[in-house]
DSSP file (Angstrom, degrees, kcal/mol; ACC not computed):
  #  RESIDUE AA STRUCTURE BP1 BP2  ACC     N-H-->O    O-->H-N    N-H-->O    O-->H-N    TCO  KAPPA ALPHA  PHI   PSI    X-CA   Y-CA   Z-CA
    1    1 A X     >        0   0    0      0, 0.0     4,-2.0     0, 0.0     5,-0.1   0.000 360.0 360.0 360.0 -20.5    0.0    0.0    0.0
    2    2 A X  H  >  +     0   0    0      2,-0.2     4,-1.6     1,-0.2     0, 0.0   0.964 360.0  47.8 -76.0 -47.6    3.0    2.4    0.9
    3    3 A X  H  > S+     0   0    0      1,-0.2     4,-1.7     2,-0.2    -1,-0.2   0.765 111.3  51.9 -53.1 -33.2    4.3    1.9   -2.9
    4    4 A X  H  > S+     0   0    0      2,-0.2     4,-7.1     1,-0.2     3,-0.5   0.966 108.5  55.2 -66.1 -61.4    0.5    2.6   -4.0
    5    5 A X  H  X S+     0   0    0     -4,-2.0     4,-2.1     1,-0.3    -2,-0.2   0.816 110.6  41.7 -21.8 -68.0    0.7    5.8   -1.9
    6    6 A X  H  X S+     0   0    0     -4,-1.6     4,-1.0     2,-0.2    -1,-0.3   0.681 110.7  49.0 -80.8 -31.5    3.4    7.0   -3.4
    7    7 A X  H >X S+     0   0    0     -4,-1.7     3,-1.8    -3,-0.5     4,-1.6   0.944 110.4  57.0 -67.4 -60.8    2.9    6.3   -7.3
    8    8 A X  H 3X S+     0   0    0     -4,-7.1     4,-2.4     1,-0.3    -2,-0.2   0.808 109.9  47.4 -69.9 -13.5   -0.7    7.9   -6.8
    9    9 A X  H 3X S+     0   0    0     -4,-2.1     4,-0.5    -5,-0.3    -1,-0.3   0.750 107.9  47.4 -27.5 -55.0    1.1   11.0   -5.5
   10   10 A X  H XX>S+     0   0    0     -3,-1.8     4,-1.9    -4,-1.0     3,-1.5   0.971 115.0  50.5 -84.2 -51.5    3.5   11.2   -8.1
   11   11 A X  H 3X5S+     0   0    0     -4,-1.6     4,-1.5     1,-0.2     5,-0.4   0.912 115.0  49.2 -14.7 -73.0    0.1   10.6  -10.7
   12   12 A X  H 3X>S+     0   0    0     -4,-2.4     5,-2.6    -5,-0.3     4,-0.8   0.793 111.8  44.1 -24.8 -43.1   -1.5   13.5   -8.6
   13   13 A X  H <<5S+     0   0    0     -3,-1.5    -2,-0.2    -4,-0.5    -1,-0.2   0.734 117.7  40.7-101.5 -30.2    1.3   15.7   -8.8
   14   14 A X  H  <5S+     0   0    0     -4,-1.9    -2,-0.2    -3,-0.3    -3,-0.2   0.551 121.3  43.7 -94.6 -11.9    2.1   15.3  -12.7
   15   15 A X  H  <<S-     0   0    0     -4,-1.5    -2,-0.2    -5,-0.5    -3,-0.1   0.684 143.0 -31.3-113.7 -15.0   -1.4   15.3  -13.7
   16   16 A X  T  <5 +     0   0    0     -4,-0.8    -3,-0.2    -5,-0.4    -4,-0.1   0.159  60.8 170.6-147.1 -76.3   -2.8   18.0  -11.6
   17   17 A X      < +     0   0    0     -5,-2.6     2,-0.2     1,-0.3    -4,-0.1   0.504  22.7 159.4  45.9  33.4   -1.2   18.8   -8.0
   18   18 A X    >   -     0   0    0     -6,-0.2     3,-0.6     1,-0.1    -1,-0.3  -0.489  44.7-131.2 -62.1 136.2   -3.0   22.0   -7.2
   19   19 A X  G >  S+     0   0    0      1,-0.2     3,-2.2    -2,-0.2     4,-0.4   0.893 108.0  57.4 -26.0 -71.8   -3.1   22.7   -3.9
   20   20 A X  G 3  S+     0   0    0      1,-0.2     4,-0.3     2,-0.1    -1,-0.2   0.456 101.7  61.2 -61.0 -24.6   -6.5   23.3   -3.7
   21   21 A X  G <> S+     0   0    0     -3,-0.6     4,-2.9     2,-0.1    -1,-0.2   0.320  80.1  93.9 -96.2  -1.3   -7.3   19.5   -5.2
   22   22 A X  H <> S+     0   0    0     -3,-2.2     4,-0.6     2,-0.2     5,-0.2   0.985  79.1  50.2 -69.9 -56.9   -5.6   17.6   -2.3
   23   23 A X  H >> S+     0   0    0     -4,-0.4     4,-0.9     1,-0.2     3,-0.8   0.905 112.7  44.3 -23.1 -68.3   -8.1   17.0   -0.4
   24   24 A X  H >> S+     0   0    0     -4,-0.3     4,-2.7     1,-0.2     3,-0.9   0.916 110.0  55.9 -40.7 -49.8  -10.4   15.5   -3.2
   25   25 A X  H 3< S+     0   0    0     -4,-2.9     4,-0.3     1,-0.3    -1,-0.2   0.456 105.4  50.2 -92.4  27.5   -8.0   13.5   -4.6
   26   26 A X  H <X S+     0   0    0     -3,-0.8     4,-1.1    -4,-0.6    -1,-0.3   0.618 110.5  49.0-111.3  -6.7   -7.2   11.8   -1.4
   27   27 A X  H <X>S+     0   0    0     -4,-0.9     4,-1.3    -3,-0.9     5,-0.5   0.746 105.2  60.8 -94.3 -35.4  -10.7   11.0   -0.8
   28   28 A X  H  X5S+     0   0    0     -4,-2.7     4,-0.9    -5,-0.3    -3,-0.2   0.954 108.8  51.5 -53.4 -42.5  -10.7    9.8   -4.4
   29   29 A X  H  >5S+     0   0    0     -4,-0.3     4,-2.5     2,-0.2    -1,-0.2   0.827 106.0  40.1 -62.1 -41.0   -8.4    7.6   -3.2
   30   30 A X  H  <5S+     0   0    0     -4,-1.1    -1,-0.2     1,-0.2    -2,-0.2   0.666 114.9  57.6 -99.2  -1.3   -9.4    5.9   -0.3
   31   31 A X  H  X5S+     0   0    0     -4,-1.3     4,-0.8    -5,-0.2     3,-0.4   0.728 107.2  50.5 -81.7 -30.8  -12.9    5.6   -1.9
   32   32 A X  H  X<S+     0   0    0     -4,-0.9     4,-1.0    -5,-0.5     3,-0.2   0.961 117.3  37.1 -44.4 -69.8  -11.2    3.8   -4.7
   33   33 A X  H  < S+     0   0    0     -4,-2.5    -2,-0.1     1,-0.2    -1,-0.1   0.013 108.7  62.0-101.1  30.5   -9.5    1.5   -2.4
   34   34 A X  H  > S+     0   0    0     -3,-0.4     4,-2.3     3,-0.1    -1,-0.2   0.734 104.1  52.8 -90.2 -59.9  -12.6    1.4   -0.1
   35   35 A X  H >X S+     0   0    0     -4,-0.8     3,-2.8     2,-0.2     4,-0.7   0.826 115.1  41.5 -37.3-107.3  -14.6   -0.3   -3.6
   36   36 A X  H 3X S+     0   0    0     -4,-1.0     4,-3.0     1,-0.3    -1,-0.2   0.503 109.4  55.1 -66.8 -46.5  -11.9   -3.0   -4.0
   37   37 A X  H 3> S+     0   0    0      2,-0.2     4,-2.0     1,-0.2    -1,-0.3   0.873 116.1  37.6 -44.9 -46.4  -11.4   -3.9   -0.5
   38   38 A X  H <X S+     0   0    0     -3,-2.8     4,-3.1    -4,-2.3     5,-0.2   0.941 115.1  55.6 -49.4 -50.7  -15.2   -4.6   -0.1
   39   39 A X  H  X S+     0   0    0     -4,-0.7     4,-2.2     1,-0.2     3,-0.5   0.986 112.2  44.6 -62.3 -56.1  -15.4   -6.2   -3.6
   40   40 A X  H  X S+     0   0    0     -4,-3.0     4,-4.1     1,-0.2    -1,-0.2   0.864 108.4  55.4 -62.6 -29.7  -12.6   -8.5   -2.5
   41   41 A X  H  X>S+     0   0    0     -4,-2.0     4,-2.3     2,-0.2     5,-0.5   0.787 110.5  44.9 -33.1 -48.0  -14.1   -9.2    0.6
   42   42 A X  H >X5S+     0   0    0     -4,-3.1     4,-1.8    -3,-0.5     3,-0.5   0.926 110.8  56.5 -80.3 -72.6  -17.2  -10.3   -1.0
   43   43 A X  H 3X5S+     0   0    0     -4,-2.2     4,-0.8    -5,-0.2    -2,-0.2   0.849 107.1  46.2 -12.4 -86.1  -15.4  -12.1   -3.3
   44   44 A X  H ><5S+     0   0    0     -4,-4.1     3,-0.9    -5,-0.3    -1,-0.2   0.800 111.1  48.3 -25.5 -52.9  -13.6  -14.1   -0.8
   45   45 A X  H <<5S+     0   0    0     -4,-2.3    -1,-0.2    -3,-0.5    -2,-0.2   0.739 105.0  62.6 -76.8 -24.6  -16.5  -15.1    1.4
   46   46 A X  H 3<<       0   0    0     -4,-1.8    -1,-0.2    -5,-0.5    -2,-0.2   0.742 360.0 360.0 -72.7 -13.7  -18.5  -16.1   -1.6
   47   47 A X    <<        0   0    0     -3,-0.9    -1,-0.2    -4,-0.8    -2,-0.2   0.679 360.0 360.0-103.6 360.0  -15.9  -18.8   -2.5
């Protein structure tokens, strides 16, 4: 996850990195990796 962290940082930061847009895009993030943590969850217990 640390590695994750850090790529979607440097992503952040080349593709936008306004100040004013940190916030958002860190909730875009752990709402991202909110999704796939459930989804795998459900996955899992379903097999």
């Amino acid at each position: 996850m640390y590695a994750a962290a850090w790529y979607n940082i440097h992503f952040f930061y080349a593709s936008d990195g306004a100040s004013e847009n940190r916030t958002k895009a860190v909730d875009y993030y752990c709402d991202q990796y909110r999704k796939m943590l459930m989804e795998c969850m459900h996955d899992f217990f379903q097999a």
